[in-house]
N, C-alpha and C positions, 0 to 999 in steps of 0.2 A: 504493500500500500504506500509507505512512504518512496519506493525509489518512484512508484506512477506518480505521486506529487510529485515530486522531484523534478523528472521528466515534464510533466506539466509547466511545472514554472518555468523549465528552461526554453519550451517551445513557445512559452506566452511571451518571454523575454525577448526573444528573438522575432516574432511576430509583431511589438510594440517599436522594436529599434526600428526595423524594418519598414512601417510603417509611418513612423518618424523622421523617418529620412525622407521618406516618399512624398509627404506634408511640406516635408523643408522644400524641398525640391522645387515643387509643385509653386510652392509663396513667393519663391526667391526671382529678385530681390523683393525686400519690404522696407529697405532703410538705402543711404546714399551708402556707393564705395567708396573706399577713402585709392587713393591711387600715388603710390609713395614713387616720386621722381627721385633718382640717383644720382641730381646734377644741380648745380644752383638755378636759381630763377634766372630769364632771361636768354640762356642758350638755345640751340638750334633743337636740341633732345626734348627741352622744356613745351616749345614751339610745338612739337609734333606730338607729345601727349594732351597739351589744351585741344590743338586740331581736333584729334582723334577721339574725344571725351565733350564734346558737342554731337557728334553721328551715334555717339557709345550711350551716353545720355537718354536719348530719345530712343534707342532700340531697348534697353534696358526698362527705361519708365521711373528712373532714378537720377537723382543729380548725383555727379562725379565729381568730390570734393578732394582736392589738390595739398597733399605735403613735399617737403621737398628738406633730401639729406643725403646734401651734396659729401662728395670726397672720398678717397678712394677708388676709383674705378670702380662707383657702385657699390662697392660692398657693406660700407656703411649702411645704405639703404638694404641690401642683401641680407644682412644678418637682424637687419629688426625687424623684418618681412618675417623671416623665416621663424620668429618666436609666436605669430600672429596667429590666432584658429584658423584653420584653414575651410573656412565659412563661405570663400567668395566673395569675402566682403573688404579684402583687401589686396593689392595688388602691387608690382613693384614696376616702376621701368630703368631699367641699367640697359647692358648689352651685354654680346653672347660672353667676352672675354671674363666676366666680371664672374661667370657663371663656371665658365671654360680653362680661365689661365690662373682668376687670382688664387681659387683652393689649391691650387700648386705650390704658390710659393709660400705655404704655411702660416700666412701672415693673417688666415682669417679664420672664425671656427665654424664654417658652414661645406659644403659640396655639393657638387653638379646634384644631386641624387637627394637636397634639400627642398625640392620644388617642384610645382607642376607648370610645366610650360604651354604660355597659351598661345604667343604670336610674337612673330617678327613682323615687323612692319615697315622694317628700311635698310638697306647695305649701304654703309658709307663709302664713301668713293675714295676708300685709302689707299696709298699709292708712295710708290718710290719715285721721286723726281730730282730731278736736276736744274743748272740753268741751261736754254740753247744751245752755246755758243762754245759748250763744252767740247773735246775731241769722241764725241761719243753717241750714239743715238738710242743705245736701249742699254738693260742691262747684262746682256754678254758681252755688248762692244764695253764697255766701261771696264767691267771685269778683266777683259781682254789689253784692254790698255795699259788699266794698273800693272798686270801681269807681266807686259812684254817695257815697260818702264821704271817697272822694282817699284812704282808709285803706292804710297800707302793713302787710301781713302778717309776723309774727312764722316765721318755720317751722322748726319741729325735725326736723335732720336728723341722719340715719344712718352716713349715708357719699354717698361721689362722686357714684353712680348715680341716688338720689334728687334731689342738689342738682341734678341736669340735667335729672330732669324737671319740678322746680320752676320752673328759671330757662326751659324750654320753656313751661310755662303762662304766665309773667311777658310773656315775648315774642308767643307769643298774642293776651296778652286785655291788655295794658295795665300790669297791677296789679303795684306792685313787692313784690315777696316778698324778705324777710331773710332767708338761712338763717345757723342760729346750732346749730352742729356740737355734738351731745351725743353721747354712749357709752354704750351699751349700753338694751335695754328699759326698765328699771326708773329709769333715770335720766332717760328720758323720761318714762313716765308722771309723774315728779314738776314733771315742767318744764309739761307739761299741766294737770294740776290744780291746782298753784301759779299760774298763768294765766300765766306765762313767755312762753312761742309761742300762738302764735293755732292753731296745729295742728301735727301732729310726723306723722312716720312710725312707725309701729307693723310688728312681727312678727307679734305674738301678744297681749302683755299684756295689750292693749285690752279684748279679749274680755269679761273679768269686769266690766270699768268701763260698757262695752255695758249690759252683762246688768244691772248696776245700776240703771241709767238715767246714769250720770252722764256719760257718753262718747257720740258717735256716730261712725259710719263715715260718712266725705265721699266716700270711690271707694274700691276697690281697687287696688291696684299695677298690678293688669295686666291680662291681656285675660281671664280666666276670673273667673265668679262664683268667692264667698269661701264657704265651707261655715256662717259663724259668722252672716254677714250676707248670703245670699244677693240680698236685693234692693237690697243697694248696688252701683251704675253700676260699672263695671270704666272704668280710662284711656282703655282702645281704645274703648270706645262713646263716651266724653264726645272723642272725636278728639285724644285726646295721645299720647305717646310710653307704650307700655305695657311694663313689666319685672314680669316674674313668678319671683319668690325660692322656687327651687325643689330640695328635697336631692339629688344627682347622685351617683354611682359610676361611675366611667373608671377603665381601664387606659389603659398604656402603648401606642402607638399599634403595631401588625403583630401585636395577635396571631392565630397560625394560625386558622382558620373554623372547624374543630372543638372547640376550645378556647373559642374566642368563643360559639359557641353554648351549649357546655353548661355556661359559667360565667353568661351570661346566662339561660338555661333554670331553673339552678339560684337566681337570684338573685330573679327573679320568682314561684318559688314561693314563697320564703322572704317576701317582703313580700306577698304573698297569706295569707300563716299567720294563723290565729285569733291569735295571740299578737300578731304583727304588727300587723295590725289595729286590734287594739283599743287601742294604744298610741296610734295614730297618730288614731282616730277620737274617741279620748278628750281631743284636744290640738288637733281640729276642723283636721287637716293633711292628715288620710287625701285621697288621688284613687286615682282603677284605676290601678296600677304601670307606668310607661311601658318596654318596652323599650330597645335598643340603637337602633333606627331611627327611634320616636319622639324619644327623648330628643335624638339627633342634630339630628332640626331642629327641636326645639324652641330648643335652644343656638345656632341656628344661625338662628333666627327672632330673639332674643334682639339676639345680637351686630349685625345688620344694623339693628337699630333703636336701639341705643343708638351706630353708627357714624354715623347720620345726625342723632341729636341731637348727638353731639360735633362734627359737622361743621358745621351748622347754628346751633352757641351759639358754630363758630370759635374752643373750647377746645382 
């Protein structure tokens, strides 16, 4: 008699959670999202969460109420995400690196396998460049230069991620590359065209220096063509380590399936929107909006290649 209670209460238990969930589900949302930006107010990243949070808003039937905690590449933002109930009722926007490279370098306490990923909504147009006028037009004749002139390379860099696929070309091909740590876009372009570094890492800014003539694009960051400079080589074709700097939205890691879906459902419509769009197309970032499953391995393609370069330069 007691184990049939027993039995009872655990199938009424499991019928009440069940159902509970199904309720949540079903209500969600019933309050505003809070939507935690990884970046200060005012940037380009900031820019495309408001966008996107007007179209997200009105599919939802909830306002999309704006924090912002900047620094780090994200992580900042990343780790107080990841303490949050994972309700749906919060979200984070960093990128993939943030997800991908920083749990690497030990510096933070969370991992790729902390989150549920719901969308990418933009690839930045990062990029290795130069100026002109250099003896050089892409990045093998460059390489090739240094090599056959014993020349050692100037390189502006960004942050961690790039100085290791530098120091992976270096090891490579021979050719010893500097890197000499700058901040921020705009600080680079001036370390560029000043003739500082012999080439830097670019996001975006390059763009206009392209379109001038005065800049060119040596590769792309990663494995996908660049929208600005379609026929410049991507890493993965020239055989290097490839990172693609891509804008990302994760929640907190269990939430319910119905809840994941119709906050992803509702998310990729929102970066589908005319409005969206053309923010994004106009800043040469746009790609088709990856969902929850995409974005997963592309994070997840991301992290294993930048594990094998950390492993490999034995940093």
């Amino acid at each position: 008699m007691f184990d049939k209670l027993c039995r009872a209460s655990i199938i009424s238990a499991i019928v009440l959670s069940l159902g509970g969930q199904a309720v949540f589900a079903e209500d969600y949302p019933n309050k505003p999202i809070e939507m935690i930006i990884g970046f200060k107010p005012g940037g380009f990243s900031d820019a495309m969460a408001r966008k996107l949070s007007e179209p997200l808003a009105e599919a939802l039937g909830q306002p999309i109420v704006h924090s912002y905690m900047g620094g780090a590449g994200g992580s900042i933002a990343a780790t107080a995400v990841k303490e949050r109930d994972p309700d749906g009722y919060t979200v984070v926007v960093a990128t993939s690196l943030t997800f991908a490279f920083n749990p690497h370098q030990g510096e933070v306490t969370y991992s790729k396998d902390d989150y549920d990923y719901l969308l990418t909504m933009a690839r930045f147009e990062t990029s290795f460049v130069s100026l002109a006028d250099k003896p050089w037009t892409d990045l093998p004749s460059m390489l090739e230069h240094a090599k056959s002139t014993g020349m050692p390379l100037k390189f502006g860099s960004l942050g961690p991620a790039d100085r290791l696929q530098a120091k992976a070309i270096s090891e490579a091909t021979g050719v010893t590359i500097i890197p000499l740590p700058i901040k921020g876009g705009a600080n680079m372009m001036q370390s560029i065209l000043g003739g500082h570094v012999d080439f830097g890492l670019s996001g975006g800014p390059h763009i206009k220096y392209v379109q001038s003539g005065e800049m060119i694009v040596l590769a792309a960051s990663g494995s996908e063509p660049l929208n600005a400079t379609p026929d410049a080589a991507t890493m993965e074709s020239l055989g290097y380590p490839a990172v693609s700097y891509n804008s990302v939205i994760a929640a907190p890691k269990g939430l319910p399936e119905d809840v994941k879906a119709k906050l992803e459902s509702a998310l990729l419509e929102a970066a589908n929107s005319p409005e969206f769009q053309k923010l994004v197309q106009g800043r040469h970032v746009g790609i088709p909006p990856m969902g929850a499953d995409q974005t997963a391995s592309s994070i997840d393609t991301i992290s294993a290649t930048m594990e094998n370069v950390i492993k490999g330069s034995g940093s």
